[in-house]
DSSP file (Angstrom, degrees, kcal/mol; ACC not computed):
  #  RESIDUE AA STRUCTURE BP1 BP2  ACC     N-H-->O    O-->H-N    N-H-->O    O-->H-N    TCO  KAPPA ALPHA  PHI   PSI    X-CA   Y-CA   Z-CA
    1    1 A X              0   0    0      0, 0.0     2,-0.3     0, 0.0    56,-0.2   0.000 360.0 360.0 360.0 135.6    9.9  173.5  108.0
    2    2 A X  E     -A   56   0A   0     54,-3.5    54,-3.5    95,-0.1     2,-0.3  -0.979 360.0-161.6-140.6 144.1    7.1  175.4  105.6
    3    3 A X  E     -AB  55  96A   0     93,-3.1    93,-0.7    -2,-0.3     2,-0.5  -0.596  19.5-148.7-146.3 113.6    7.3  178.7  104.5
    4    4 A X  E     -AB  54  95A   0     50,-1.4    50,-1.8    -2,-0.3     2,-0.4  -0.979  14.3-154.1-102.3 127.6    3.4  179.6  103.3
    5    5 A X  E     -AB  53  94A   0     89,-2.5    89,-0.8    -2,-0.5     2,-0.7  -0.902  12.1-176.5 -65.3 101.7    3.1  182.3  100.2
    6    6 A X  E     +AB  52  93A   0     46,-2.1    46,-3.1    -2,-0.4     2,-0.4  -0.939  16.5 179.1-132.0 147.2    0.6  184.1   99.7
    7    7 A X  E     -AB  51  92A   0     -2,-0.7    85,-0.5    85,-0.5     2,-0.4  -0.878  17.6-167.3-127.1 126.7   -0.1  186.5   97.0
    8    8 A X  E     -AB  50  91A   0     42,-0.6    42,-1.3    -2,-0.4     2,-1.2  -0.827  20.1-141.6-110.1 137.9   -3.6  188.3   97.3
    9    9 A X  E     -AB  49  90A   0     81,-2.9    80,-1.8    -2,-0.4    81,-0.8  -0.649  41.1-170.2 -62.1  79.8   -5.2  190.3   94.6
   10   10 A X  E     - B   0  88A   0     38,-2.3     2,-0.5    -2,-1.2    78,-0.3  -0.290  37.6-103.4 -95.8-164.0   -7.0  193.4   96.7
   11   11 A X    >>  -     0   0    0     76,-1.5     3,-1.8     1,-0.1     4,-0.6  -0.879  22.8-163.6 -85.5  99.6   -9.2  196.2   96.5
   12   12 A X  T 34 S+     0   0    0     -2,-0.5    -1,-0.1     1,-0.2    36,-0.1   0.588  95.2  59.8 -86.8  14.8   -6.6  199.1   96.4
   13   13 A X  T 34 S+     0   0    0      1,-0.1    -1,-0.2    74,-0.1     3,-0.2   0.782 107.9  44.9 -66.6 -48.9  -10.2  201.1   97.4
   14   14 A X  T <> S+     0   0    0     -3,-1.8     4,-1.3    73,-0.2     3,-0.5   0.229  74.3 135.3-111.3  -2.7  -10.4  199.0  100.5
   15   15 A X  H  X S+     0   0    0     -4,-0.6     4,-0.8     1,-0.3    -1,-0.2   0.575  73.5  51.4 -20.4 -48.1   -6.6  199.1  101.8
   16   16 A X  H >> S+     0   0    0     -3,-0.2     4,-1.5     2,-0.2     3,-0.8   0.942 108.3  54.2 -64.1 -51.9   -7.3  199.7  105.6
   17   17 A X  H >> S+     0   0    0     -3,-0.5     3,-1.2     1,-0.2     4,-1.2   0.926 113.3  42.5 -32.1 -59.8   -9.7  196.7  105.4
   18   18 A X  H 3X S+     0   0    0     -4,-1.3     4,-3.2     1,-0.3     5,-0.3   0.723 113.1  51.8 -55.4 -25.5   -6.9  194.6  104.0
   19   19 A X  H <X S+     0   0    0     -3,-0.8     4,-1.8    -4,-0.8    -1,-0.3   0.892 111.9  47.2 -77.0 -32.6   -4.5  196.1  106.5
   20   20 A X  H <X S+     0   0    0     -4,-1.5     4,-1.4    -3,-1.2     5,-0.2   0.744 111.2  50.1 -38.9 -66.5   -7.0  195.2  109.2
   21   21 A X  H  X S+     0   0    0     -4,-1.2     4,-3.6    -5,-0.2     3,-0.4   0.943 108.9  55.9 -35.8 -79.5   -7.4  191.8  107.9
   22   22 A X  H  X S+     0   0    0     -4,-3.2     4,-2.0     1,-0.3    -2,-0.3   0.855 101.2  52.3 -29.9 -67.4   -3.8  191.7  107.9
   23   23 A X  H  X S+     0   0    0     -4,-1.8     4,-1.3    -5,-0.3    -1,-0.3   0.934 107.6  52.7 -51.9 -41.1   -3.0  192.5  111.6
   24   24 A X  H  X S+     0   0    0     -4,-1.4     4,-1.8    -3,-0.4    -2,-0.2   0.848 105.3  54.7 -83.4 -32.5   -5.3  189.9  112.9
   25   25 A X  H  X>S+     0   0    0     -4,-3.6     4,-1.2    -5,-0.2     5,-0.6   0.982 111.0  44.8 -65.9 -52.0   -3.6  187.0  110.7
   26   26 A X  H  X5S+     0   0    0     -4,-2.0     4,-1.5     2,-0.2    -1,-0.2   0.892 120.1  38.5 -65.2 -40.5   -0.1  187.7  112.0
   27   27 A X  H  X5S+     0   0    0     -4,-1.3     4,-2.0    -5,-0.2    -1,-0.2   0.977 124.9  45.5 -82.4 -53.2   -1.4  188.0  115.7
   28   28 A X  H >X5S+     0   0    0     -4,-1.8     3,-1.4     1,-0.2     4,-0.6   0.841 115.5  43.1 -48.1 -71.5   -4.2  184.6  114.7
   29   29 A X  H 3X>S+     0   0    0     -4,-1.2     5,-3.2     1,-0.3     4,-0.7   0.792 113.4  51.4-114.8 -37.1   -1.6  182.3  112.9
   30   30 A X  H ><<S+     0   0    0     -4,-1.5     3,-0.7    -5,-0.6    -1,-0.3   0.942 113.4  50.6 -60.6 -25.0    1.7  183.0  116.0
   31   31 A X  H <<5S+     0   0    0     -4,-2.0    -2,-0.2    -3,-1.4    -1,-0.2   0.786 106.6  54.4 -92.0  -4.7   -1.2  182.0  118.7
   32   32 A X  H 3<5S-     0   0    0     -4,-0.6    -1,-0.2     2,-0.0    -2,-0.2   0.437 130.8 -94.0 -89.1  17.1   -1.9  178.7  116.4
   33   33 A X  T <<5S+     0   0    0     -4,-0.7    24,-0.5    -3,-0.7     2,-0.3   0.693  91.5 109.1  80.1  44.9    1.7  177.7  116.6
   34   34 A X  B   < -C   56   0A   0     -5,-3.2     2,-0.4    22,-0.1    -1,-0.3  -0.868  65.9-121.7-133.8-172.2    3.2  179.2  113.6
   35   35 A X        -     0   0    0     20,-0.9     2,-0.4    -2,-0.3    20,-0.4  -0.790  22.9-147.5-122.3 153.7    5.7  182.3  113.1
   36   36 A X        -     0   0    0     -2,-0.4    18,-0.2    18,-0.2     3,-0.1  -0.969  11.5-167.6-127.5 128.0    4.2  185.1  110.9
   37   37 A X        -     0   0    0     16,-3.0    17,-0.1    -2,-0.4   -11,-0.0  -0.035  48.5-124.3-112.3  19.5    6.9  186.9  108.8
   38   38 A X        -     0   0    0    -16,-0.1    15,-0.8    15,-0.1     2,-0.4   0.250  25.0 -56.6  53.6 177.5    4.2  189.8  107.9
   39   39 A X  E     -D   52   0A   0     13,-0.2    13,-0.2   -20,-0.1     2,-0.2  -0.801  24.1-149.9-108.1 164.3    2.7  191.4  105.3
   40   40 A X  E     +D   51   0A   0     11,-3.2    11,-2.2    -2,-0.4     2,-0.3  -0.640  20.7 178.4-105.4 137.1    3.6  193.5  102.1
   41   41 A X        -     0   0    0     -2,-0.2     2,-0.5     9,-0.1     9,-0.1  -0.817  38.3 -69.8-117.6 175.2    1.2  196.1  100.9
   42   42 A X        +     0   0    0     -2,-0.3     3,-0.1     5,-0.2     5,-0.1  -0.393  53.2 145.6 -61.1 136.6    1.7  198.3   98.2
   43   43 A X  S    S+     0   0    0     -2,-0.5     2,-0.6     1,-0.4    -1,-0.1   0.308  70.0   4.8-144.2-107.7    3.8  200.9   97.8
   44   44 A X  S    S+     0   0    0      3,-0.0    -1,-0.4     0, 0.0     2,-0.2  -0.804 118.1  22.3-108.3 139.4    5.4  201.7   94.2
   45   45 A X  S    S+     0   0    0     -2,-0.6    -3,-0.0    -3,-0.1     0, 0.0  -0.583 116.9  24.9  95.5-151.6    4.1  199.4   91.2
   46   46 A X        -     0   0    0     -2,-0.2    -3,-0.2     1,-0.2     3,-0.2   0.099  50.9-166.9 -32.5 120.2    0.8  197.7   91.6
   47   47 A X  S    S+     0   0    0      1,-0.2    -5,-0.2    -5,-0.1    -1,-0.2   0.614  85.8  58.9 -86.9 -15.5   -1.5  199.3   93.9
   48   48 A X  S    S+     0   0    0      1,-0.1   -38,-2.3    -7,-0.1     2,-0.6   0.539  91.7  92.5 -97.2 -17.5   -4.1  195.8   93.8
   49   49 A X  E     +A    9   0A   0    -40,-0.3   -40,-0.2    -3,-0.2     2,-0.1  -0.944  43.9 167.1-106.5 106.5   -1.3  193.3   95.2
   50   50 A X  E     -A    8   0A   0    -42,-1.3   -42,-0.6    -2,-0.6     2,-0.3  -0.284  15.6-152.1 -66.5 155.6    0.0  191.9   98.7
   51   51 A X  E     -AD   7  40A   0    -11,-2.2   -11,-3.2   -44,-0.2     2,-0.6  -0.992   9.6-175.4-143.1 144.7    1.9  189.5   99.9
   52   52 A X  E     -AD   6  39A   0    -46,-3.1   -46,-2.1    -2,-0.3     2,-0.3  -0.925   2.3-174.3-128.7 151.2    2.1  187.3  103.1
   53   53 A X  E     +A    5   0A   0    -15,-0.8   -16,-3.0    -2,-0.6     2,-0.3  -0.929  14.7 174.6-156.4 119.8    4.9  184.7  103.8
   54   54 A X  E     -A    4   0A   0    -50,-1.8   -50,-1.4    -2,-0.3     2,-0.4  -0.982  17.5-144.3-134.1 131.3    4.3  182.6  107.3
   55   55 A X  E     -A    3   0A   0    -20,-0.4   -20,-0.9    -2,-0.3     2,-0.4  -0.643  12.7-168.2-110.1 122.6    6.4  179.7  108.4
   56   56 A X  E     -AC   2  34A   0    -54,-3.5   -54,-3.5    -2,-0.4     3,-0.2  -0.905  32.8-125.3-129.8 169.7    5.4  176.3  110.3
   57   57 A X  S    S+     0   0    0    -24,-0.5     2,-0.2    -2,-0.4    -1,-0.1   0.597  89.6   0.3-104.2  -3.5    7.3  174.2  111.7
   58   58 A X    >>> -     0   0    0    -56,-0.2     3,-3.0   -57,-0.1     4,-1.0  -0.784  67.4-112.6-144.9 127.5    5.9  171.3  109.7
   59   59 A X  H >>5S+     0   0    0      1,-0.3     4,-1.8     2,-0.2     3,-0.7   0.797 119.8  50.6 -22.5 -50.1    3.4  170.6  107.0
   60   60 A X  H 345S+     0   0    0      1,-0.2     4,-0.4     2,-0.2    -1,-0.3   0.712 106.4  50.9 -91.1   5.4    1.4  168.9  109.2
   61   61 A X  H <>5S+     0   0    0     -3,-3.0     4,-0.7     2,-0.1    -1,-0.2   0.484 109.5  53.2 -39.2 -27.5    1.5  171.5  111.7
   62   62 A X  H <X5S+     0   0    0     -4,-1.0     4,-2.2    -3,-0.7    -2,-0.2   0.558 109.2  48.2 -76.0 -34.4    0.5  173.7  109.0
   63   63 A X  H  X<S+     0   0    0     -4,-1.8     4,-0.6    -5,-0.5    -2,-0.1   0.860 111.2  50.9 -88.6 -16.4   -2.5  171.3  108.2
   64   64 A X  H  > S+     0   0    0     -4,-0.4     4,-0.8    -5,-0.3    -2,-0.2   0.786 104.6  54.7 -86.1 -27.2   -3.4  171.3  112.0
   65   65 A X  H >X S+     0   0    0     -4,-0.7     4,-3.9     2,-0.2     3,-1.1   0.978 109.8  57.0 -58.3 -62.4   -3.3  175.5  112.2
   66   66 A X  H 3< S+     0   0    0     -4,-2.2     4,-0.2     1,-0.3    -2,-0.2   0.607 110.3  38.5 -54.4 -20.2   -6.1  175.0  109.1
   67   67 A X  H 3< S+     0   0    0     -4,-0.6     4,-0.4     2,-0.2    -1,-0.3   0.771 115.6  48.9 -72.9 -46.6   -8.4  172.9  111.0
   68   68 A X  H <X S+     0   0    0     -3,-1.1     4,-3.3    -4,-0.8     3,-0.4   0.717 106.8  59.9 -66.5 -56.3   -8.0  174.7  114.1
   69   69 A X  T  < S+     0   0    0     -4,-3.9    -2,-0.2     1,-0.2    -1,-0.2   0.733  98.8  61.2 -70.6 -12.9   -8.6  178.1  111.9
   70   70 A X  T  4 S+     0   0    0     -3,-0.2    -1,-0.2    -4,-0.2    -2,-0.2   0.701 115.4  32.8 -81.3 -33.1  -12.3  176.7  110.7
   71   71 A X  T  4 S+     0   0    0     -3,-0.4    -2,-0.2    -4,-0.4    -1,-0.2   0.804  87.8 106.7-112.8 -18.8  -13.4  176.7  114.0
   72   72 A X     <  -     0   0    0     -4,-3.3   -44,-0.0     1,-0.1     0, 0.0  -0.324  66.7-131.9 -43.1 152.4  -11.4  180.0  116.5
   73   73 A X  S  > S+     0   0    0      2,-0.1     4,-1.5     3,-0.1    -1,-0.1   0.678 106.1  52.2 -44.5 -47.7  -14.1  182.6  117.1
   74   74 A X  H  > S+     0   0    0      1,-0.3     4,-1.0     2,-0.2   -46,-0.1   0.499 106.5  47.3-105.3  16.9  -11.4  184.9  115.9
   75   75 A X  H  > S+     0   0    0     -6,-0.1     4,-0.6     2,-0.1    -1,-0.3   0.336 111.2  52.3-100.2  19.5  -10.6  183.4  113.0
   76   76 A X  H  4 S+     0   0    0      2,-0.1     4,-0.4    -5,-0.1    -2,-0.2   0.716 106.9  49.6 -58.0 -46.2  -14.2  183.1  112.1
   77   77 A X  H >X S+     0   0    0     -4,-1.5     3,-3.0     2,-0.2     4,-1.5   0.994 118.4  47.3 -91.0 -53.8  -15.0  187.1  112.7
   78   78 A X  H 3X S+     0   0    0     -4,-1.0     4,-2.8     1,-0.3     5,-0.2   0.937 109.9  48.1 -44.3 -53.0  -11.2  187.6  110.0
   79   79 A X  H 3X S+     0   0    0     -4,-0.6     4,-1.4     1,-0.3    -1,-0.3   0.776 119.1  51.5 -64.6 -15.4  -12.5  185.3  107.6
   80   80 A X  H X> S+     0   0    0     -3,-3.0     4,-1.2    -4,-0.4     3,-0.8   0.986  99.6  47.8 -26.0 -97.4  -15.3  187.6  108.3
   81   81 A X  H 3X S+     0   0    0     -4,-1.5     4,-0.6     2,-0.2     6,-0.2   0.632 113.5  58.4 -56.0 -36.7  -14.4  191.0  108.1
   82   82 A X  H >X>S+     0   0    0     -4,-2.8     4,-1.8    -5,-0.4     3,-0.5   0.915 103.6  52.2 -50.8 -51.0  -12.8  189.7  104.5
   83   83 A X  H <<5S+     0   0    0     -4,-1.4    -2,-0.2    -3,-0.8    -1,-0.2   0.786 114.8  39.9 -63.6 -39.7  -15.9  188.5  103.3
   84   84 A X  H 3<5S+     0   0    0     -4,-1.2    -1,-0.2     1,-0.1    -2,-0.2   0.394 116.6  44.4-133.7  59.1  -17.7  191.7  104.0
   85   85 A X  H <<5S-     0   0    0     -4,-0.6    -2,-0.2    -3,-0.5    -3,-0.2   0.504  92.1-143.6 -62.5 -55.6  -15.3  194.2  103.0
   86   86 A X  T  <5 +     0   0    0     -4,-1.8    -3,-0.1    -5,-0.2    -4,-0.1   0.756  49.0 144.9  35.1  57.8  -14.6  192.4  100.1
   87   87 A X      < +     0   0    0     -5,-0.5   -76,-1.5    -6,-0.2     2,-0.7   0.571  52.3  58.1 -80.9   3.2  -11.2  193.4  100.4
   88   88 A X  E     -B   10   0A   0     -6,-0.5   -78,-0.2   -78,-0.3    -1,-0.1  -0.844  64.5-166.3-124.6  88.7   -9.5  190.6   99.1
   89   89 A X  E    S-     0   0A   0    -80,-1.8     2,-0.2    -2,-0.7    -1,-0.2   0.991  70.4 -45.4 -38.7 -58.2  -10.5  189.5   95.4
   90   90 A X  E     -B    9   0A   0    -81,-0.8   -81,-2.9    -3,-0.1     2,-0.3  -0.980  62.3-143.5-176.8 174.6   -9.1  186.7   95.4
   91   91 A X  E     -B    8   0A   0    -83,-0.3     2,-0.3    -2,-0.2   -83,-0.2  -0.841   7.9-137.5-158.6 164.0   -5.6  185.2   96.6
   92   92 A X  E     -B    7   0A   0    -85,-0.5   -85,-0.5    -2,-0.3     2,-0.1  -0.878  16.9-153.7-130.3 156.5   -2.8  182.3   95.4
   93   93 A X  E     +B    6   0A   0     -2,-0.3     2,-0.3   -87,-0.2   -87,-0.2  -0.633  16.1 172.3-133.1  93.2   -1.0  179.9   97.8
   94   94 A X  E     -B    5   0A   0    -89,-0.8   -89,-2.5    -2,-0.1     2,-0.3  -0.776  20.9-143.6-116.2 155.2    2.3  178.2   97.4
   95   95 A X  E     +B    4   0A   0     -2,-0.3     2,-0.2   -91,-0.2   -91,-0.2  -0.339  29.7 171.8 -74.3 145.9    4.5  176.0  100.1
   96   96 A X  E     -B    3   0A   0    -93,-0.7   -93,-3.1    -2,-0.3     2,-0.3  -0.747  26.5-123.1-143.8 157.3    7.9  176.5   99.8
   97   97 A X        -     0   0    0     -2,-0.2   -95,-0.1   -95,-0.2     2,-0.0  -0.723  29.1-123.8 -93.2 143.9   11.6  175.4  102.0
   98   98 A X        -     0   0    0     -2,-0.3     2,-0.3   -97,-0.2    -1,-0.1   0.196   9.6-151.3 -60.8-177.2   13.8  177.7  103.2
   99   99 A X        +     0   0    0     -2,-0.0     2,-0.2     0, 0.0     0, 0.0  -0.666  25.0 169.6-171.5 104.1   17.2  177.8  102.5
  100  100 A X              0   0    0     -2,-0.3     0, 0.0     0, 0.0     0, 0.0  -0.742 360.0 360.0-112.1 167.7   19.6  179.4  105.6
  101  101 A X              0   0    0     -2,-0.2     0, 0.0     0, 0.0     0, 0.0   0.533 360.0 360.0 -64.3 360.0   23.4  179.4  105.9
């Protein structure tokens, strides 16, 4: 199993965009065969930083959702709506395992 991190720098201007954004990756990334664990917006502290954490069920499941995501319609029109919003400055990605009882 892998656990994707992301932490995106946003436009705290542009917050519904991102939120937007947001709602269609969790619905896009469960119909490419991964689990979406949602996202964190701001609240108290930093008003420019989110976070997303989505889980698959193997890296290379993970690398087959990314391939897959270059070519959906509707994760064409998000990767979209990001680009011209320009809610998202710019965004980090790290891999990590899980650890359960």
């Amino acid at each position: 199993m892998i656990t994707v991190h992301l932490r995106y720098e946003i436009d705290p201007d542009k917050l519904d965009d991102f939120t937007e954004y947001g709602r269609e990756w969790i619905r896009l990334v469960n119909k490419l065969g991964g689990t979406h664990h949602g996202y964190f917006m701001p609240s108290e502290g930093d008003s420019d930083e989110a976070f997303a954490l989505f889980t698959f069920p193997s890296l290379a499941e993970y690398e087959a959702y990314r391939t897959a995501s270059k070519t959906d319609a509707e994760c064409v029109a998000a990767f979209e709506l990001a680009r011209r919003t320009q809610c998202i400055r710019r965004y980090e990605r790290r891999f990590l395992s899980p650890v359960f009882d």
